[in-house]
Structure formats: structure tokens, C-alpha cells
N, C-alpha and C positions, 0 to 999 in steps of 0.2 A: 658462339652464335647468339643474336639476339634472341632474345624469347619474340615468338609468334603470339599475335591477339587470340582470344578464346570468346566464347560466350562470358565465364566469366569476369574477367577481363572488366568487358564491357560494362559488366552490371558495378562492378569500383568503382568504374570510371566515373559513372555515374553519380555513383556518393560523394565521390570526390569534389565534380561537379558542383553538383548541391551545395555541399562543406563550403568551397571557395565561394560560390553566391551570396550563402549566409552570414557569410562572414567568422563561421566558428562551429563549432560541434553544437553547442547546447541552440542554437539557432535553429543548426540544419535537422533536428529533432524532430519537430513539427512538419517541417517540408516533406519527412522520408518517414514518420510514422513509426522509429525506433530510437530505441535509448544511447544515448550518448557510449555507454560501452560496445556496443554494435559496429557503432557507428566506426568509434578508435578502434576498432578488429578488423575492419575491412579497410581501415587508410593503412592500417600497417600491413594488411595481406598487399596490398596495393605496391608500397614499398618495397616489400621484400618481390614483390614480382618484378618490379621494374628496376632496382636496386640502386634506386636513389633515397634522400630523406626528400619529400615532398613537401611539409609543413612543421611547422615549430609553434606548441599551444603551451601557456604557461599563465604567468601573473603579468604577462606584458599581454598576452592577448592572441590569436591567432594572427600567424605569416604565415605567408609563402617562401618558399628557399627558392632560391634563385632554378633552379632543375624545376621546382613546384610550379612555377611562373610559366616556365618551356612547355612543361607537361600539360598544363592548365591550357596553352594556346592551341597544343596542337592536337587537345580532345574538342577543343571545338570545331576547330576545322576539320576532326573525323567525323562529330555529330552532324554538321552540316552536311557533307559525304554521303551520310546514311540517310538524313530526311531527303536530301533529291533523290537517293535512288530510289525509296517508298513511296516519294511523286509520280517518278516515271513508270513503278512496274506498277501503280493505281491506272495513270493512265493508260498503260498497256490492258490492264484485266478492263478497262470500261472502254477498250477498242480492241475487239476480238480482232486477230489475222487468224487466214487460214483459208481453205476450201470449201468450201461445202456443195458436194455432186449430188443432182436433183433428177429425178425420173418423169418425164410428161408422156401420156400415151398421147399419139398423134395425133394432129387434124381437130383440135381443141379452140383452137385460138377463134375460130367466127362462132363462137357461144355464147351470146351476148347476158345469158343469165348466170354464168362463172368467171368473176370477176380477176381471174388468179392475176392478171397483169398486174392490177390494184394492188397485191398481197406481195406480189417481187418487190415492188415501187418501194411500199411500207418498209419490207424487209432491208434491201440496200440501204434507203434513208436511216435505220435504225441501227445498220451495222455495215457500215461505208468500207472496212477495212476487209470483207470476205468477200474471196473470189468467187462466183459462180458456174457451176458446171453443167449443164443440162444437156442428158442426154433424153431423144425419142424413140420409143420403140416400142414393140407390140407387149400387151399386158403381162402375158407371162414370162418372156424376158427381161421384163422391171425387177418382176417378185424374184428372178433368181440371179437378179445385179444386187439386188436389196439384202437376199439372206446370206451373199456370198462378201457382202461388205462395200462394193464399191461404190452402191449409188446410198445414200443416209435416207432419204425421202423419196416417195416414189407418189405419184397422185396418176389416176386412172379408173376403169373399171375393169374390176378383175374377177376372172369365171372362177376362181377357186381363193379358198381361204389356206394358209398355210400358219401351219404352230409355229409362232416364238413371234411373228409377229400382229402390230397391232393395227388395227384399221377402226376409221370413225369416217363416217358416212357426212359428204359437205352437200350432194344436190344430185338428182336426177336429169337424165338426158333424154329426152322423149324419140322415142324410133320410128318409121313408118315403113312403108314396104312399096317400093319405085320401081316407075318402069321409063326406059329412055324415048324419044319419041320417033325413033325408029324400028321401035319391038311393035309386031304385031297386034299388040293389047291395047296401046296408048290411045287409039281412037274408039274403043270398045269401053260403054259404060259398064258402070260397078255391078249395076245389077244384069249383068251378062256374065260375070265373071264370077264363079265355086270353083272349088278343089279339082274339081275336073278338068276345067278349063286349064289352071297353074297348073296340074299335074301333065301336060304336052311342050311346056316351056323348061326350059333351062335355069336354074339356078344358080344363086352363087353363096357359096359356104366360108363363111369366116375360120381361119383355123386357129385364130385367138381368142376365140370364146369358146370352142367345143361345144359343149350341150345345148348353151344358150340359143345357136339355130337351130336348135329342134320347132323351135315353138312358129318359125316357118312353115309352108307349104311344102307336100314332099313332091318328088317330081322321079320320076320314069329318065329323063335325060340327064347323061352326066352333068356334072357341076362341074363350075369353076370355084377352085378356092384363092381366097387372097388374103394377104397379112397386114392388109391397111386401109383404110377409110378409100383412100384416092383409089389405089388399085379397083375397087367396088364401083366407083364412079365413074370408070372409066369403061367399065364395064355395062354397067346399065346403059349409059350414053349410045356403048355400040350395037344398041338396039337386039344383041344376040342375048341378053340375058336381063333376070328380076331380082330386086334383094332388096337387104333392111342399107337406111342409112341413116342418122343422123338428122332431125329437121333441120336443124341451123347450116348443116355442110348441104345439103342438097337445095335450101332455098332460092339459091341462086340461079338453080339450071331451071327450077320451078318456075321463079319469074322471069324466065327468058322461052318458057314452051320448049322447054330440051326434057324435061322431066316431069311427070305426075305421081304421085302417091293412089295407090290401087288399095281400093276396099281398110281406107283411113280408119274406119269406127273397127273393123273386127281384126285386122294386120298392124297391130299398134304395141308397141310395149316403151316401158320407161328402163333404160340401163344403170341401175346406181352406180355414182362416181365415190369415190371414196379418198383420202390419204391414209397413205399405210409407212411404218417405220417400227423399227426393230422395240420388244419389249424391255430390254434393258432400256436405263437411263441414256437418254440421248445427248452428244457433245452441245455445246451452248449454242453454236449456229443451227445448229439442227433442228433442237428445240426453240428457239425460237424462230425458228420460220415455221414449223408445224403450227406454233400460237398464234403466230400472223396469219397464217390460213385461215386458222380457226373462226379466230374475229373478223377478218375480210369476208366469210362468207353467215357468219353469223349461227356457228355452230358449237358445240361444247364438246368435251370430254366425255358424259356421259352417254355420246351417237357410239362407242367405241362397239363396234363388232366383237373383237376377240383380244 
């Protein structure tokens, strides 16, 4: 059986190389940064691996043997072999493939002060060859697609912090507290309307945020709950109920007299938004789209929560 190539192999081959460029041992010295007995150690391991004479050095001068001439052509055409493949897998490591599954909480996209469209755009242009996955869902279902591996990036606002992962704060969403314009209140000014009043009306309770509607109105009448922006809206519109929403998602019922914001200065809060991803080292897409957020929204490392 022939002998199979090896690492070392290679590295003869090499000398060998050199040698026959040189034109000679005491030549190829210089080019290879060892002494001519080295040199003659590793043509003859060479030889004996391959079990031909490869060259003849004497008072006539270095040759090639007729085998040496064979051997000589057909390491070139293996070195050639190896520098495309180290072309192609460069260009492969500087065109990531792959997936990368992204978490958005809903009903984000009419925010005209979070740019993320911007940050996808960036991202693709910068890494053409990654597929993207984006799933929607309520906040606390991102953090446990996130901690259980399926989603890498999750961006949202989220009522709880969880260990192992890491979040950095990109921009606030400012909230107000609506009523539809066929609820009883909508024709009643602000200053008609205290705790007392909201406390005869009906409610509506998010059950993605938990605590955070505490800092609503309590109310006497059952709630409704709902697990997303629209559901809330659809809700206030039917004039049976009151709740927080969003200024950029309700502006629209605003300027159309479907919807007013009740006691704006004191029913007001900001909801941080946040990107979150696991505290291990993140895969190369991952990390960089979390740096492409960063910079699209014009924030650092150091906003890092936890």
C-alpha cells in the first residue's frame, strides 16, 4: 500500500520545494533559515518516505532524478490544491451561513423613535449569507425561548430580569392611559375625573407585565386581561373598558377622535425597552446583530443591566 500524506509529509515537502527552487542545499539555507545538514536530513527522511532517490548533489552540482522531476510537479500541484482550499474556507469564515432566530415583542414597528428596521437592514447588508428568524410574542415568552436556546436575541420590555442572562437598555416607550370614544369618560374633562371616578369603570390588565399595572387605577369592576398591544386596543375602542397603551400604537385612533389619553400629566409612565442574550459568548451572528443594535440605536455595553 502506498504510504498516506501526513503533517509531516508536508513540511519535506516543503524543503524539498525550496531545495529544487534554490537550485541546491547551500542556496536553499537562507530561504529555510537552517543549515545545510538539516536540510540533507529531512531530503533523505523525504526519500525514504517516498522510496525513491529524489536528487543527486555532488562536484557536478544539484539534480533532480528523473522520480525528483515527478515528485517536484506533483507537489506543486498539491500546494496549489491547499492555497484554494485556504481561499475558499477564508471566504467562507468572512460569509457566515447559518440562522440566526430573533425575539421582537409585538406591535413595535409604528415607533418611529426605535430604529430597529435600520439595524436588520445594517445587519443583512453586513451578513448576506444568514437566514433570519423572527419570532413575536409576549415578553415573558421571549426570556424563556431565550434561556431554553431557541431564540439567540430577544429585544422587548421585560417585567422581570432573569440570571444567566444579559440585558443593555436601547430607549424608552412612553405610555399613557386611553379611553375609546364610546366609554363614558371620553366626553368628560380631566379635571372631572379622580380615583373615584376610574374606580366605577372597568379595566384592562396586561398579563405580560404583572406588577407593572399596578401603578394603574384600581377598580371595583372585573378586568379584562390581554396578552398584547392589539388585544388592549380593541378593547378600549369598545368603549367597555380603560388601559395603558403605547403613544405611537394609539396615535392613530387619537387623530382619527376614536381615542383620548385621560389625565396625560399624572397616568403616564415610560416602559424600558431593552436587548437581552445569553451571558456566555455569543455565535458570530448573534453577536453581531446585538453590535448592530447597539450602534443603530446609539447605545454601549456599559447600559448592561445584568
Amino acid at each position: 500500500m502506498a504510504p498516506r500524506l501526513d503533517t509531516v509529509d508536508l513540511r519535506l515537502l516543503r524543503v524539498f520545494v525550496a531545495v529544487v527552487e534554490a537550485r541546491g542545499f547551500t542556496a536553499a539555507q537562507t530561504v529555510l533559515n537552517v543549515g545545510a545538514s538539516t536540510i540533507s536530513n529531512h531530503i533523505s527522511a523525504l526519500e525514504t518516505r517516498l522510496g525513491v532517490k529524489l536528487c543527486r548533489r555532488g562536484r557536478a552540482g544539484f539534480r533532480l532524478t528523473e522520480d525528483g522531476e515527478l515528485i517536484y510537479a506533483e507537489t506543486q500541484r498539491l500546494f496549489a490544491a491547499i492555497d484554494a482550499f485556504d481561499m475558499r474556507a477564508s471566504a467562507m469564515r468572512a460569509h457566515v451561513r447559518g440562522t440566526l432566530p430573533l425575539g421582537i415583542v409585538d406591535n413595535t414597528i409604528t415607533d418611529r423613535t426605535a430604529p430597529l428596521h435600520a439595524a436588520i437592514g445594517a445587519f443583512v447588508a453586513a451578513m448576506p449569507d444568514i437566514q433570519l428568524f423572527i419570532d413575536m410574542r409576549p415578553p415573558n415568552d421571549l426570556l424563556r425561548e431565550l434561556m431554553e436556546g431557541r431564540l439567540h436575541v430577544v429585544i422587548g420590555s421585560f417585567p422581570k430580569i432573569l440570571l444567566g442572562l444579559r440585558y443593555i437598555r436601547l430607549y424608552d416607550e412612553p405610555h399613557r392611559f386611553y379611553c375609546g370614544r364610546a366609554h363614558p369618560l371620553f366626553a368628560v374633562p380631566d379635571r372631572q375625573i379622580g380615583p373615584e371616578v376610574l374606580a366605577r369603570h372597568r379595566l384592562i390588565s396586561r398579563g405580560y407585565w404583572g406588577s407593572r399595572d399596578a401603578k394603574q387605577p384600581r377598580s371595583d369592576r372585573a378586568p379584562a386581561v390581554v396578552n398584547n398591544m392589539e388585544a388592549g386596543a380593541r378593547l378600549i375602542l369598545s368603549g367597555a373598558f380603560l388601559g395603558y397603551l403605547p403613544i405611537h400604537f394609539a396615535e392613530r385612533w387619537v387623530a382619527r377622535g376614536e381615542m383620548r389619553a385621560i389625565l396625560p400629566d399624572d397616568l403616564a409612565y415610560d416602559a424600558p425597552f431593552e436587548i437581552a442574550c445569553a451571558q456566555t459568548p455569543l455565535a458570530a451572528p448573534a453577536r453581531r446583530f446585538v453590535d448592530q443594535v447597539l450602534a443603530t440605536f446609539g447605545v454601549t455595553e456599559s447600559d448592561t443591566t445584568v
